[in-house]
C-alpha positions as a Python dict, from the first residue, in 0.01 Angstrom:
ca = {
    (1, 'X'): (0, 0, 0),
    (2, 'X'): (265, 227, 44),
    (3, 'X'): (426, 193, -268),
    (4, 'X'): (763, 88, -201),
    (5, 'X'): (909, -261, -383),
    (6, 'X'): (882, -538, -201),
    (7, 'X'): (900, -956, -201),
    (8, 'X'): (845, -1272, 11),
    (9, 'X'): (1096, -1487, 4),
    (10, 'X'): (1125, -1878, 234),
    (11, 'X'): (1523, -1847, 321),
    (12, 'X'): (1787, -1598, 398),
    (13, 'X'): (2149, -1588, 316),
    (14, 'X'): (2230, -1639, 668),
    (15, 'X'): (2269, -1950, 836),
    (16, 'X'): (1903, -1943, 1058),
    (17, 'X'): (1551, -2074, 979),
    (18, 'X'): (1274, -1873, 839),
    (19, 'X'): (925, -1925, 759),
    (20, 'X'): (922, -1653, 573),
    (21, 'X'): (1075, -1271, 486),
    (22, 'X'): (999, -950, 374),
    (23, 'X'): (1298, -823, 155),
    (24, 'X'): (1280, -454, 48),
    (25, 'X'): (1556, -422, -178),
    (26, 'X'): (1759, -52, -244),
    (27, 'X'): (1676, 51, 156),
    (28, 'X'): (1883, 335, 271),
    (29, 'X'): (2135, 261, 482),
    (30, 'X'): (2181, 522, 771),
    (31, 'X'): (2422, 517, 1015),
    (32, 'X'): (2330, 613, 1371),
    (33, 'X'): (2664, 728, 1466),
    (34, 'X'): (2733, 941, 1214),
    (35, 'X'): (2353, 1056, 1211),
    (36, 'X'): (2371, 1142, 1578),
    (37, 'X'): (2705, 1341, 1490),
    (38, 'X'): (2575, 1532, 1278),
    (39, 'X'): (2274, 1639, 1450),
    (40, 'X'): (2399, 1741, 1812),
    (41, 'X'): (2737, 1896, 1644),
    (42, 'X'): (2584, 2238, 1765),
    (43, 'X'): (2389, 2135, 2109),
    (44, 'X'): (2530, 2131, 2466),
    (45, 'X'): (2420, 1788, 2587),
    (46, 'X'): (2386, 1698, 2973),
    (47, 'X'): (2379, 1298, 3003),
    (48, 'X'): (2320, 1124, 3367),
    (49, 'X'): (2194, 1450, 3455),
    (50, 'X'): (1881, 1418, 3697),
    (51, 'X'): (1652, 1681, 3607),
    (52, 'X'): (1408, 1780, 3967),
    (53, 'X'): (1164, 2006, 3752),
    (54, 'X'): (1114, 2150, 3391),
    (55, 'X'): (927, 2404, 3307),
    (56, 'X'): (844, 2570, 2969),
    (57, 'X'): (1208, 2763, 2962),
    (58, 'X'): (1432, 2579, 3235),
    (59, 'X'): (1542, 2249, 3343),
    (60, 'X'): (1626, 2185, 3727),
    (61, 'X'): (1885, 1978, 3905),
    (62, 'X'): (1956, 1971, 4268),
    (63, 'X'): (2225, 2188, 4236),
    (64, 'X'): (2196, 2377, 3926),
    (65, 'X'): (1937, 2554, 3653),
    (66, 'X'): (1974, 2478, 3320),
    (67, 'X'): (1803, 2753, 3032),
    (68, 'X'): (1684, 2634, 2727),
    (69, 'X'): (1485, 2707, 2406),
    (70, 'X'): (1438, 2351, 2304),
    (71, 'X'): (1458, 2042, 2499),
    (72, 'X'): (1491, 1687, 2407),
    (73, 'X'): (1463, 1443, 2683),
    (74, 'X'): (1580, 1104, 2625),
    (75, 'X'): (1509, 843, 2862),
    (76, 'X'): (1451, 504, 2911),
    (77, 'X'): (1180, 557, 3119),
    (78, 'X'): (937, 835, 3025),
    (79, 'X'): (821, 1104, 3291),
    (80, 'X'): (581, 1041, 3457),
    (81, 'X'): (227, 1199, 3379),
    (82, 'X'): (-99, 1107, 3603),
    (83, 'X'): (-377, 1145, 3329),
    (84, 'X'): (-408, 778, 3166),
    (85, 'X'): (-189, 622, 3373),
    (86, 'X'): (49, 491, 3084),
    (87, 'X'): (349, 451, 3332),
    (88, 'X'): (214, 145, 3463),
    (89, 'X'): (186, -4, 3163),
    (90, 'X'): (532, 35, 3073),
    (91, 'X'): (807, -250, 3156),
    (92, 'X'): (1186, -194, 3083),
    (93, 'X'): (1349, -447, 2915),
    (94, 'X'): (1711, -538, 2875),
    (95, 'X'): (1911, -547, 2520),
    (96, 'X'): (2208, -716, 2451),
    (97, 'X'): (2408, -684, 2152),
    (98, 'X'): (2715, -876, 1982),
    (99, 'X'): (2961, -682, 1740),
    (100, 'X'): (3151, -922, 1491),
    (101, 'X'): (3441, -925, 1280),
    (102, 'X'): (3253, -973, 964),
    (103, 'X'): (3220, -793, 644),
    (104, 'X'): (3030, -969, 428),
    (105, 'X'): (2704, -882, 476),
    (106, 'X'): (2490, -670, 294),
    (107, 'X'): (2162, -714, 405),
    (108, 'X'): (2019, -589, 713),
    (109, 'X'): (1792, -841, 884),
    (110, 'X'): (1485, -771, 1141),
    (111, 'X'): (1272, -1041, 1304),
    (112, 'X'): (949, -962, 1404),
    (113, 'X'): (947, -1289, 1687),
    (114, 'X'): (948, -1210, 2057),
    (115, 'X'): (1334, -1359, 2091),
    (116, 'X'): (1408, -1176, 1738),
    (117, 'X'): (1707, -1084, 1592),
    (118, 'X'): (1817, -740, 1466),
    (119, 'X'): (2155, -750, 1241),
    (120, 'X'): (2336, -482, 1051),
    (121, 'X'): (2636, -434, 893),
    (122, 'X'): (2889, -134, 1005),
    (123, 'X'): (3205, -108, 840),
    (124, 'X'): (3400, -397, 875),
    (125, 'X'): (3144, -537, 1127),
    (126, 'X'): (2818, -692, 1179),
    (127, 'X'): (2632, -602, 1481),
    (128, 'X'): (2360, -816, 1629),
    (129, 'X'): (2100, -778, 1869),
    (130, 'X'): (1799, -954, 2031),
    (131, 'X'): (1649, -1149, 2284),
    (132, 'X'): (1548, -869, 2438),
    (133, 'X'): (1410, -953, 2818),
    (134, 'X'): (1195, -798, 3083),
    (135, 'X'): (1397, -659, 3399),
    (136, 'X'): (1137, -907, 3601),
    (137, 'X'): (1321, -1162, 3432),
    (138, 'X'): (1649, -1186, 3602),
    (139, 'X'): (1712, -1529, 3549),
    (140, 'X'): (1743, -1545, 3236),
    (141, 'X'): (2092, -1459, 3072),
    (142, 'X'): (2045, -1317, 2702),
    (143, 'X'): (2370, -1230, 2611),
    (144, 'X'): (2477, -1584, 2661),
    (145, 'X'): (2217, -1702, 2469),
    (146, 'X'): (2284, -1448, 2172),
    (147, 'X'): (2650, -1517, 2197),
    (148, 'X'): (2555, -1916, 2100),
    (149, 'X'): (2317, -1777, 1871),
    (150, 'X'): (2551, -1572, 1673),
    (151, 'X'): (2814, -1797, 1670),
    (152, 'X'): (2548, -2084, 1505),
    (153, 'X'): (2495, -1754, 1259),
    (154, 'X'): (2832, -1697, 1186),
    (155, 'X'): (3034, -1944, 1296),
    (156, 'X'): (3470, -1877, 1348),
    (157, 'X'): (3365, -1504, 1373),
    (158, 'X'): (3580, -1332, 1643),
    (159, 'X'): (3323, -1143, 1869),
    (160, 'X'): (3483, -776, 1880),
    (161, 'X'): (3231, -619, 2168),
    (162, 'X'): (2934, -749, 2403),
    (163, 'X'): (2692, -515, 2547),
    (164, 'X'): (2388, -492, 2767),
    (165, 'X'): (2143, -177, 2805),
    (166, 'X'): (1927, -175, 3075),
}
């Protein structure tokens, strides 16, 4: 409906089971890194900052008052606002992602499963993510479990960095 080329096709490239996929071929490509670059070249940015108050024109700390014209708050939890309650429907979940040694892809790949897979290339790399995971759900140890997934993926591959986000 919207237009852009698309086709369904039974197997990927990659070394994993599918039922089915989406491709859409000639997608763009952006880079978050350099995206990001470019658009706070000009801002002053306050990270781990714990903001008390924020009104219209200022931002307050504990300690300090910050003046603004624009604000962009980035969190990973959003403030919290009484009216419908959407707070409590929220749930933070834990990420964990993989970066590999390994150039040769040229697809990027997103499942649409609850344990799904998100993989990109980036330079020289592949990055992979997934199995995302509920904070209630302590017990169970993702990256592990997407460290023996990506090495089923791509096996021999040198894992260059391991991450979790909470």
């Amino acid at each position: 409906r919207l237009g852009i080329e698309t086709k369904i096709i039974n197997e990927l490239d990659l070394n994993m089971n599918v039922k089915k996929a989406l491709v859409i071929p000639n997608q763009a490509y952006i880079d978050p890194f350099k995206t990001m670059s470019f658009l706070t070249k000009d801002l002053k940015i306050y990270q781990n900052t714990k903001i008390i108050k924020l009104t219209s024109n200022y931002a307050y700390t504990e300690s300090n008052t910050i003046k603004f014209k624009i604000v962009i708050v980035a969190t990973n939890y959003p403030f919290l606002r009484f009216k419908g309650l959407h707070f409590l429907k929220l749930s933070q979940k834990m990420s964990s992602v993989i970066s590999i040694k390994y150039n040769q892809l040229t697809n990027m790949y997103l499942s649409i499963d609850e344990d799904g897979l998100y993989i990109r290339p980036y330079d020289d790399y592949t990055i992979i993510g997934g199995f995302d995971r509920n904070l209630k759900n302590e017990d169970q140890n993702n990256l592990q479990l997407l460290e023996n997934t990506v090495l089923d993926i791509f096996p021999n591959v040198e894992i260059i960095n391991k991450w979790i986000n909470q």
